[in-house]
N, C-alpha and C positions, 0 to 999 in steps of 0.2 A: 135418692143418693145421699151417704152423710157426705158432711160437711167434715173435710181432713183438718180443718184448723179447730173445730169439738176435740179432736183425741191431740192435740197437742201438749207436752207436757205442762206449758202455762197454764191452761186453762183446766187443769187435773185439781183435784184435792190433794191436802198430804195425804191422809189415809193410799188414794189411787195410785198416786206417785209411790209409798213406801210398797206399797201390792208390786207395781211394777219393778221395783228395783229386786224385790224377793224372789218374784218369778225369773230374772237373770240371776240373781246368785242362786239360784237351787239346781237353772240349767247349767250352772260352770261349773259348778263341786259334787252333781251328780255322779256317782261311777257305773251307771247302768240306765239305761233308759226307762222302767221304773221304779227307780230309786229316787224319794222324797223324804224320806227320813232317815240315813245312815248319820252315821257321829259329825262325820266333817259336813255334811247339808246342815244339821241344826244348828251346829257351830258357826256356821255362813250365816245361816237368818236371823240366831239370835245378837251377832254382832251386829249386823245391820239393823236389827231394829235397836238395839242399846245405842247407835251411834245418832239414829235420829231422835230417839225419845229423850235422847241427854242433850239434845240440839234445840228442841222444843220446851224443854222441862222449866217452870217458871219457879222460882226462889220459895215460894208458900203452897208448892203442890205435894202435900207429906204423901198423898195416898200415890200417885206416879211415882215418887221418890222409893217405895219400897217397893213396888212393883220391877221397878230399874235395877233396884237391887236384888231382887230373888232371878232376877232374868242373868245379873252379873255371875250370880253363884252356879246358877245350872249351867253356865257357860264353863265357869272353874271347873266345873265337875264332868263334865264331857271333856274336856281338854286333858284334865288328867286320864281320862277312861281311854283318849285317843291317841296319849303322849306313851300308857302301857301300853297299846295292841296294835295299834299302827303309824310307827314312825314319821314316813314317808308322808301318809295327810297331815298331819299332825305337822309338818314343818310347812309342807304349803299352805294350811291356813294362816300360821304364825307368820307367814313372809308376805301373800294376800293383801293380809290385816292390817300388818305392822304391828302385832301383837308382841310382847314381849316375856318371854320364855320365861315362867316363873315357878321352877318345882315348888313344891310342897316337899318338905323335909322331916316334917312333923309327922309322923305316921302312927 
């Protein structure tokens, strides 16, 4: 029989803990039961993983620092992919997130 205090969140790794948090946001912004990759799913995990990696990130880690940042950019760029074609997700992640609506003008 396990032992239910092993799966306790305390006693999890980051890595496990960030796994788990992914596996809830892919089941909330899912729009089809199998659907793991649509625009607003990768929008959802790649936030959540920028929000922990930028939670963990230590002041002389240049190689995570760019990493965090090309994760930032495919984020920009699915948001605008989702901000043309589909409204509607596109404001419930912005609202989710607490993301803040930032066109690009510059075209």
């Amino acid at each position: 029989m396990y032992n239910a205090q092993y799966f306790h969140p305390d006693n999890m790794s980051s890595g496990e803990k960030v796994n788990l948090e992914l596996k809830k946001v892919r089941d909330e912004f899912k729009m089809s039961e199998s659907d793991s990759g649509s625009s607003r799913v990768q929008v959802a995990q790649l936030t959540t993983k920028i929000k922990h990696l930028s939670t963990t990130l230590h002041k002389k880690d240049k190689h995570s620092r760019k990493g965090l940042m090309e994760m930032i950019q495919q984020r920009k760029k699915l948001l605008k992919y989702l901000r043309r074609t589909d409204w509607d997700s596109y404001v419930l992640v912005l609202g989710k997130f607490g993301l803040k609506d930032n066109p690009d003008y510059k075209n």
